[in-house]
N, C-alpha and C positions, 0 to 999 in steps of 0.2 A: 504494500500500500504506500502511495505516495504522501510522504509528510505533508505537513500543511502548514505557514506561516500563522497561528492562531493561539490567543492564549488558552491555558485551561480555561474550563469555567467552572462552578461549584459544585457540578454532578460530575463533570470530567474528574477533577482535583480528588472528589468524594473515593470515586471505584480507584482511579488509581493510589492513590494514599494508602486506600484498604487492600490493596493487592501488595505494596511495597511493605506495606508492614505486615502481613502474613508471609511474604516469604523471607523476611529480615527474623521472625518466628521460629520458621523451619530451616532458619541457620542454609538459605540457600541463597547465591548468585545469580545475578541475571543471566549469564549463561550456561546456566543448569537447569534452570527454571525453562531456557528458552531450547534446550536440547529436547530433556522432557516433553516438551508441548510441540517441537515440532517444528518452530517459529524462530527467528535471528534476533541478537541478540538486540538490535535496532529497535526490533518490532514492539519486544518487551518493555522496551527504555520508553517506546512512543504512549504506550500503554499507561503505565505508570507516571506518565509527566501530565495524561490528558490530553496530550497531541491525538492521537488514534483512536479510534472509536471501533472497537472489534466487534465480529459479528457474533450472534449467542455459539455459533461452534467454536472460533477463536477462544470465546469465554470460558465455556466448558473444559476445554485444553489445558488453557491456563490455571483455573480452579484446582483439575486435577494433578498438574504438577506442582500445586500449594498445596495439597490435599484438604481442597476447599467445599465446600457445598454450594454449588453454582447457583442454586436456590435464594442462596441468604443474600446477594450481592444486590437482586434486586425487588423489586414488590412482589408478593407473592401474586399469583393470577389463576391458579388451577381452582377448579370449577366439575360438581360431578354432573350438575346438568347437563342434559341432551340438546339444548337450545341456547344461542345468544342472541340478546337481540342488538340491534347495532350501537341505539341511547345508552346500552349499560357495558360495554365491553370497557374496559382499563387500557388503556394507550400508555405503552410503558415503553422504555428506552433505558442505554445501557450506558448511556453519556450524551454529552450534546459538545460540539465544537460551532462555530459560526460557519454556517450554511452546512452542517457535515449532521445536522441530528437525526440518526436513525430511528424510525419509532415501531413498533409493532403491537398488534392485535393477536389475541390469540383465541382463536378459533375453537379446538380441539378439548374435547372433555378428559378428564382425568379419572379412571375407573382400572380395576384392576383387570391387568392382561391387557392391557391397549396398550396399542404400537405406532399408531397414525397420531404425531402435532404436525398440527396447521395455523400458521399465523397470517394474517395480512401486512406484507412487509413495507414501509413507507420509506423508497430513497429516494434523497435527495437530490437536485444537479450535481454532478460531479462525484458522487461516493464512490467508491471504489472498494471490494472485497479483497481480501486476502486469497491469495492460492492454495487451497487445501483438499487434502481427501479423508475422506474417515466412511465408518462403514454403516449398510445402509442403501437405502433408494432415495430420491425424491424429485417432486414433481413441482417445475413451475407455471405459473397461470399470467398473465399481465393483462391485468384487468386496465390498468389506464395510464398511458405516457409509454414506453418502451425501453429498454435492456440489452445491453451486449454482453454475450453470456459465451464466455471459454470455457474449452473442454481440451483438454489435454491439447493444450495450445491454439485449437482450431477455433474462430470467433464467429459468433453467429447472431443477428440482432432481433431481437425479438419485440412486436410491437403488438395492442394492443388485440386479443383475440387468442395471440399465440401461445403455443405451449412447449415446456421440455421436460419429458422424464428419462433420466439416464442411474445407473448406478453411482452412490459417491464414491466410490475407491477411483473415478476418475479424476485428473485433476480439475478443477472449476472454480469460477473465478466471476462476478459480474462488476457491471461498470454502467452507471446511469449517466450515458453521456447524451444526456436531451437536458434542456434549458427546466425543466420542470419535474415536480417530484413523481415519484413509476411510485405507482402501486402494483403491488404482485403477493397475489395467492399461492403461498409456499407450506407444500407437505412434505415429510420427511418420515424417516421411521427410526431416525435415533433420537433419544431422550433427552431435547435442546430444555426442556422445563426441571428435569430433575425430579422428574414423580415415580423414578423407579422405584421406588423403596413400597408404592404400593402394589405393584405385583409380585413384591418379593425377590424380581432377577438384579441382581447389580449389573449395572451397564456399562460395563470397565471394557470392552472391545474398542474404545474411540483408538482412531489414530490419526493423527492432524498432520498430515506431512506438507512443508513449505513447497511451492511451486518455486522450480527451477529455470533458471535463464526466459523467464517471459517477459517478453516487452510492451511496452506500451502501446495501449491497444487503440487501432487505427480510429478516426474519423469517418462515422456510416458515410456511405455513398447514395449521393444522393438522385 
């Protein structure tokens, strides 16, 4: 992810504060922390200072090489009903940078033996994902504005109607390179909420590997 000229701000400063003093805790370095998760040692430092704004698998990653509960980082959200309605969904987010605040909705109920979260993901102009894989499926939808979405380096843009489902052990990577914020309906089947503990399976399979030698990713054609 490309750095961003921006100061923290008081949710940025908040997660990362909280992440620098858990692993200052577990007697661990930024790159041990950043071996573990998967991620360079940059990435960690961007993390911790509030420059970067990670996505919930970033989080997850990183949690787990704090041996953290990704859960507690931020509002809780899980829900055993079968229904949201749109007035009452929680609009939460995992930091805010100027122009860079990702926000998400979460869709999916939390009951035991369920495999499917769904959020609706709100990026911003310009966001940028981190390259990673971990394991799993999932499916995106872009309900409104559009997406260029890499896949083991191959880039493909996706606008509003379109869909991709691929396995994540591929690498993957998006970029909201439109003037306006992409909404997109995203399902997965790894545990980005943290509610394993109610069906009893610990969900320790994640593997986050950093995307190698990718470059920045073209300008659609128009």
């Amino acid at each position: 992810m490309t750095e961003k000229n921006a100061r923290p701000t008081g949710r940025d400063s908040a997660l990362g504060n909280r992440l620098r003093v858990r692993r200052k805790q577990q007697k661990l370095t930024m790159q041990e922390v950043a071996d573990q998760a998967g991620f360079s040692v940059g990435f960690i430092s961007q993390i911790e200072r509030g420059i970067t704004v990670p996505s919930l698998v970033s989080l997850i990653a990183v949690c787990r090489a704090l041996d953290l509960d990704v859960g507690s980082v931020f509002e809780k959200t899980r829900s055993a009903e079968p229904v949201t309605r749109r007035d009452a969904r929680t609009i939460f987010g995992l930091g805010a940078m100027t122009g860079q605040d990702v926000t998400y909705e979460r869709l999916s109920a939390a009951f035991p033996g369920n495999i499917l979260r769904s959020t609706l993901i709100h990026e911003p102009p310009g966001y940028r994902s981190e390259p990673m894989t971990h394991e799993g499926e999932e499916i995106f939808y872009i309900i409104d504005g559009a997406l260029s979405l890499e896949l083991d380096g191959e880039r493909v843009i996706l606008e509003a109607g379109d869909t991709a489902h691929f396995p994540s052990t591929r690498v993957h990577a998006t970029w909201n390179h439109t003037g306006s914020t992409t909404t997109v309906f995203h399902t997965c089947t790894m545990d980005v909420f943290g509610d394993g503990e109610l069906s009893g399976v610990a969900d320790s399979s994640l593997v986050v590997t950093r995307g190698t030698g990718r470059s920045k990713p073209e300008s659609p054609r128009s």
